[in-house]
C-alpha positions in Angstrom: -24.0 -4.6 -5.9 -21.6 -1.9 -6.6 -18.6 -3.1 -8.2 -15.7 -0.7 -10.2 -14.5 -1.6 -13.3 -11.6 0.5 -15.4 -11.2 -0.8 -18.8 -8.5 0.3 -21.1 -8.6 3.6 -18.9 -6.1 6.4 -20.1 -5.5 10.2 -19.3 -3.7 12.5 -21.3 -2.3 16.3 -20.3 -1.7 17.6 -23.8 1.3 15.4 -25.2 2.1 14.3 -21.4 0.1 10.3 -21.1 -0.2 10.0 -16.9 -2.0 7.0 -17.3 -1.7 4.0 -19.5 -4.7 2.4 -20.8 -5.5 0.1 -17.1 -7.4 -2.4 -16.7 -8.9 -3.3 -12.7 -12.3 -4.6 -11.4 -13.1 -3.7 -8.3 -15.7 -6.1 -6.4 -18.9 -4.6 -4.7 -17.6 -4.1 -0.9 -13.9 -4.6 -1.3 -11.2 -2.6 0.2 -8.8 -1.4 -2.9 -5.7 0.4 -2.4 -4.0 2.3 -5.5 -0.1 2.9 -4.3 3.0 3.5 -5.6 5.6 6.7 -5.8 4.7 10.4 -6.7 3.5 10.8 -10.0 2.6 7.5 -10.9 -0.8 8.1 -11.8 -2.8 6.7 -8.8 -4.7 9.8 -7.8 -4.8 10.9 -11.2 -7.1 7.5 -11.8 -8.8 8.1 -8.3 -10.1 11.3 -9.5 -11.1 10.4 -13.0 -14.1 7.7 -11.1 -14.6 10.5 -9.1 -15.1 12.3 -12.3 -13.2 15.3 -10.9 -11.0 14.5 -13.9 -12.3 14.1 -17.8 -11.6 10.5 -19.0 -9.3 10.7 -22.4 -9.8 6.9 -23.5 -11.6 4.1 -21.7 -14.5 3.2 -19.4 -15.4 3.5 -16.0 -18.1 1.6 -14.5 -19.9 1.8 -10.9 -22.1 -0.5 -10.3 -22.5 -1.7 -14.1 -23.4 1.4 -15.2 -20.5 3.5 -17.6 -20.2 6.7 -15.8 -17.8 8.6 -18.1 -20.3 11.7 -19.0 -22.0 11.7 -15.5 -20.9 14.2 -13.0 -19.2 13.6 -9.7 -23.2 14.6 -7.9 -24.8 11.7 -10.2 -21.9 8.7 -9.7 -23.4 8.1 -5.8 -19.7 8.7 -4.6 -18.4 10.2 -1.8 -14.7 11.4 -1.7 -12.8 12.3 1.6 -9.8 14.7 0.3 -6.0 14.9 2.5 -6.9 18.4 3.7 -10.4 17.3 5.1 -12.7 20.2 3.0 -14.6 20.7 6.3 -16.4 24.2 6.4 -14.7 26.5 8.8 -17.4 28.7 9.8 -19.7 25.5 10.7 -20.5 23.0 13.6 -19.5 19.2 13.5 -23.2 18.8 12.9 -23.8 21.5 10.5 -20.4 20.0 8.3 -21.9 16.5 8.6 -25.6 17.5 7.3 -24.5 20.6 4.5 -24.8 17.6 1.9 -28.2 16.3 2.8 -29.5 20.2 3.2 -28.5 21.0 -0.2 -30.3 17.9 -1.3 -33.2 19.4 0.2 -34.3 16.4 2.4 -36.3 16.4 5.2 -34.9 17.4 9.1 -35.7 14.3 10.7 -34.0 12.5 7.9 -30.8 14.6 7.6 -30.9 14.5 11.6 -30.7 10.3 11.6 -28.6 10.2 8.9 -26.0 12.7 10.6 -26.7 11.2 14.3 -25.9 7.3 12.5 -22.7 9.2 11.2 -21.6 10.8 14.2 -22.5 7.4 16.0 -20.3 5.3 13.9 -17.5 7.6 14.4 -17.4 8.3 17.8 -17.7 12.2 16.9 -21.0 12.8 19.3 -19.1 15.0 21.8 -17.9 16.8 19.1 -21.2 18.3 17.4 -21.1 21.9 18.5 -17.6 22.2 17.6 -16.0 24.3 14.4 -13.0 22.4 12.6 -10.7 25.3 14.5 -11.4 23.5 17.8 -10.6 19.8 16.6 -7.5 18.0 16.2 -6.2 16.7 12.9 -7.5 12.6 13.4 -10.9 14.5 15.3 -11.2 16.7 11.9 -10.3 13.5 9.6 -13.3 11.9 11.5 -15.7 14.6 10.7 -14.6 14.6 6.6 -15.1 10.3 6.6 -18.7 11.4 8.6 -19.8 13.9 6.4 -18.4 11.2 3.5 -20.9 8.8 5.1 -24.2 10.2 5.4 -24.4 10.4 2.3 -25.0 6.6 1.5 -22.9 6.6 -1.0 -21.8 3.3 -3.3 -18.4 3.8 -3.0 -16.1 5.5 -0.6 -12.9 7.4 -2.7 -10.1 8.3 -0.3 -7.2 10.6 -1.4 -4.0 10.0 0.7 -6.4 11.1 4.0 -3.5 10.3 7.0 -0.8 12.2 5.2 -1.1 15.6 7.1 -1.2 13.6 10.6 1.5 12.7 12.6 2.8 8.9 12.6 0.8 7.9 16.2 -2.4 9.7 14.8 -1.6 7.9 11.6 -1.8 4.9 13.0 -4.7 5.5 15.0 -6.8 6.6 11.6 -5.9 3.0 9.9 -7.6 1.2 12.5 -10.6 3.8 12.3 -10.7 3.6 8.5 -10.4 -0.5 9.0 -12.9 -0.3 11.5 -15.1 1.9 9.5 -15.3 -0.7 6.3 -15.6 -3.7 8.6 -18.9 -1.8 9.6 -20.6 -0.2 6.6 -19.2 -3.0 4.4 -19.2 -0.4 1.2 -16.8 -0.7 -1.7 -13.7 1.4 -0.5 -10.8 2.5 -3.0 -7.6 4.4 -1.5 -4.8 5.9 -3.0 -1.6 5.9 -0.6 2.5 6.3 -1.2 2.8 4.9 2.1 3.2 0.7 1.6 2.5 0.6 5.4 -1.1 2.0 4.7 -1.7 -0.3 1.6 -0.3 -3.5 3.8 -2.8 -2.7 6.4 -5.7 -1.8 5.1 -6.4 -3.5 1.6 -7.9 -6.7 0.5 -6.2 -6.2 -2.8 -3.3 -3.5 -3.0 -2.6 -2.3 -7.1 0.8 -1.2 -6.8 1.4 1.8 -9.9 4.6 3.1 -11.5 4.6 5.6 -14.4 0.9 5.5 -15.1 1.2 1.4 -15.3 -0.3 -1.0 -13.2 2.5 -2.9 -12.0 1.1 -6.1 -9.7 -2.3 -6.5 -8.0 -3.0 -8.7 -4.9 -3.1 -9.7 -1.4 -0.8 -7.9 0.5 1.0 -11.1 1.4 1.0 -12.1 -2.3 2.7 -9.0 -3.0 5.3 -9.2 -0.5 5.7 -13.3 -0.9 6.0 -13.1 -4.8 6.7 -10.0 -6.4 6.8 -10.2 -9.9 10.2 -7.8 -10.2 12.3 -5.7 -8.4 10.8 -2.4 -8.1 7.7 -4.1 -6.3 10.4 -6.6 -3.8 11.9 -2.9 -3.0 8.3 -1.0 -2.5 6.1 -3.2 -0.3 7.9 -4.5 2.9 9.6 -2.6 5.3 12.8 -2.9 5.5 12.8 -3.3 1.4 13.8 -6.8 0.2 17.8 -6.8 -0.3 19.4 -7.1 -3.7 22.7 -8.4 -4.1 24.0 -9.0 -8.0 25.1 -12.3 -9.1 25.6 -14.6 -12.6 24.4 -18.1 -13.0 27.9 -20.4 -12.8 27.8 -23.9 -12.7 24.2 -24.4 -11.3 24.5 -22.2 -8.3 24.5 -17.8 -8.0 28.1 -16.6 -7.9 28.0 -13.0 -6.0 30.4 -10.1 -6.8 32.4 -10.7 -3.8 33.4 -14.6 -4.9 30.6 -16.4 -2.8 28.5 -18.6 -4.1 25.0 -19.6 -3.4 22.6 -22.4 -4.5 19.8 -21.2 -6.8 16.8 -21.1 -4.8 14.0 -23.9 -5.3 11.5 -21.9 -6.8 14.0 -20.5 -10.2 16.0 -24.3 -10.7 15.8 -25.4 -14.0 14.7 -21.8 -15.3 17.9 -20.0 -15.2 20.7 -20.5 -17.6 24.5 -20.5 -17.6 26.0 -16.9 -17.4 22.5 -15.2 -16.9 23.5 -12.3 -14.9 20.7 -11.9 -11.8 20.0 -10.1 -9.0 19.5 -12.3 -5.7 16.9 -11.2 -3.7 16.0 -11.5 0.2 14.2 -10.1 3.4 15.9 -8.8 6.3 13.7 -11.8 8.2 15.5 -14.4 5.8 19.0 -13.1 7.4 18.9 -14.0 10.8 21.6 -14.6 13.0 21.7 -17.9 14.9 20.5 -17.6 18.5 17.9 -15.4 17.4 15.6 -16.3 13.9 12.4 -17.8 13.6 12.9 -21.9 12.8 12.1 -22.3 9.3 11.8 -25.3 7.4 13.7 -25.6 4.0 16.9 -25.3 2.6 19.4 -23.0 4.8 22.4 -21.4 4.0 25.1 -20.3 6.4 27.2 -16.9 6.3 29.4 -15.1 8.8 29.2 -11.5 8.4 30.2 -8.7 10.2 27.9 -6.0 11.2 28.8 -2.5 10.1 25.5 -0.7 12.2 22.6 -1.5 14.2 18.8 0.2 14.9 17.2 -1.9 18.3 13.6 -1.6 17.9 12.7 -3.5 21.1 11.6 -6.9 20.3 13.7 -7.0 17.3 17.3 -4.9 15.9 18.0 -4.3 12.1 21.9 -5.3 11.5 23.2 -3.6 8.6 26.0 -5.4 7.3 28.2 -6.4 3.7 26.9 -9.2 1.7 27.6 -9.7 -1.7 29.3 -6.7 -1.8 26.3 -4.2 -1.0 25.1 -2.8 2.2 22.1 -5.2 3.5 19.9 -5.3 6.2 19.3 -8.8 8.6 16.9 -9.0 11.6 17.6 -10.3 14.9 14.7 -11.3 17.4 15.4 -11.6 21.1 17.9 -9.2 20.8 20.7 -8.4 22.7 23.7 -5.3 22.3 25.4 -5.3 19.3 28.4 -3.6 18.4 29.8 -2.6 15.1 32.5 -4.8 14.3 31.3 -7.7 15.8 31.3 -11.3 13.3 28.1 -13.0 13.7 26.9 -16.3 11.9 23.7 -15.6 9.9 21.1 -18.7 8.4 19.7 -17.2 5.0 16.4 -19.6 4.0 17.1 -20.0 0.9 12.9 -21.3 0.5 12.2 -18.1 0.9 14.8 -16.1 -1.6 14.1 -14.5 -4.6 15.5 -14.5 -8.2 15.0 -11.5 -11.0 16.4 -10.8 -14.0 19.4 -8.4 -13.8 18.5 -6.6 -17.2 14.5 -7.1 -16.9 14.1 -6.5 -13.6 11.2 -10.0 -13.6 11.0 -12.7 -11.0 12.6 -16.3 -12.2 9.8 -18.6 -11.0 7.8 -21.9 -11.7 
């Protein structure tokens, strides 16, 4: 059983703290993603249970074992980097097995272990080939086999798709999803794409400023963010945000309408509280072309101010509340700017935070 577990975990760069005493147990063969924005200390706490990075306060634990003072050889991890590491004056084969030779095992061994690899990955075409002669997901593919032979307890992935191009990213999720369903090793990524962390995680840590921020399902992070900045960084489009203050039992926007405080925040908001009113573009719909919900619906017209047809669906962009927001239409049809359309907002599914905290208002 190989589980990870961070406790109190912090790194310091002289008087600069990149990451804030975390806390996160990872369970022997889940798939973990670490995300957030730039510098918020994800990579930074990839690489210190890597041990590429010295640990200034904390534990980390692989498989129940505290692994601070061990080097990155001794942990039994295996880390595939963003700009693959392969050896440029090597084979496929000869990138795949450099590991196992420097371990000094036996031929026939390092020749099963690298033919499983090569196997797995759909690379045996490849094996007399140098890096030069591969494309970027065939070269990614190599980095994850060479990653794998080793047999290692835990797979560390740094941002791997983000030199590929968005059809060859999407290709690489599937492989990387693939890739767990069949090896079933404990798998922790670190991504500042959302789309990756939706996709691929069991349990996605969302980080800002060296903090853990929320940990959960994907769907439990988009469903019930506990504040703002995580409504705004999972989901795509972000969750709208249109300001408001608590009047007379219902949400009182800065353009004069008013709107019933959703189910979920009744009873827990108070007279005057100023909020911010939260929704997805899939909770604007116009009618003619949502998804029948059940709940508590509210009716707006609204006139649409720009659209982007994505086939089976079109963001509107239109003025509610005062702010620009984005709706959703299914079964779409031309829209032009300009035109009033009547929109059902599902009030079930709205949100309310704290305009000076930033926290969800829930029961």
């Amino acid at each position: 059983m190989t589980e990870v577990t961070l406790s109190n975990v912090v790194k310091k760069y002289g008087a600069h703290q990149a990451v804030h005493g975390i806390d996160l147990d990872i369970a022997d063969g889940e798939f973990v993603v670490l995300v957030g924005p730039s510098g918020c200390g994800k990579s930074t706490t990839l690489r210190m249970i890597a041990g590429l990075e010295d640990i200034t306060g904390g534990e980390v634990s692989i498989g129940g074992r505290v692994v601070n003072d061990l080097p990155p050889r001794e942990r039994n991890i295996s880390m595939v980097f963003q700009n693959y590491a392969l050896y440029p004056h090597m084979t496929v084969r000869e990138n795949l097995g450099f590991s196992l030779h420097i371990a000094k095992q036996e031929p026939a061994q390092i020749k099963t272990a690298v033919d499983q690899a090569a196997g797995i990955l759909g690379l045996d075409e490849l094996m007399d080939r140098k890096p030069a002669e591969l494309s970027g997901g065939q070269r990614q593919r190599v980095a994850m086999g060479r990653a794998i032979v080793r047999s290692p307890d835990v797979f560390l992935f740094d941002e791997p798709l983000s030199n590929l191009d968005a059809k060859l990213r999407t290709q690489m999720r599937a492989e990387i999803k693939k890739l767990h369903q069949k090896i079933g090793n404990t798998i922790i990524y670190v991504t500042h794409d959302q789309v990756e962390a939706m996709t691929l995680a069991d349990r996605i840590v969302l980080m800002r400023d060296g903090h853990i921020v929320q940990v959960g399902t994907p769907l439990e992070l988009f469903n019930t963010p506990v504040d703002t900045f995580v409504a705004t960084f999972i989901g795509s489009p972000p969750m709208n945000l249109v300001d408001g203050t608590v009047r007379g039992g219902n949400i009182q926007l800065t353009d004069g309408q008013s709107l019933p405080v959703p189910v979920g925040a009744r009873g827990l908001v108070r007279e005057g509280q100023d909020v911010q009113f939260g929704f997805r573009a899939d909770n604007l719909m116009p009618l003619g072309h949502a998804v029948d919900e059940v709940g508590e619906i509210h009716q707006v017209d609204l006139t649409i101010t720009l659209t982007e047809p994505l086939g089976t669906e079109t963001i509107l962009f239109t003025t509610f509340g005062g702010i620009e927001v984005q709706a959703k239409m299914f079964n779409p049809r031309p829209v032009r700017p300009g035109e009033q359309m009547t929109f059902r907002l599902v009030l079930d599914k709205c949100h309310v935070f704290d305009a000076a905290s930033g926290t969800a208002i829930r029961s």
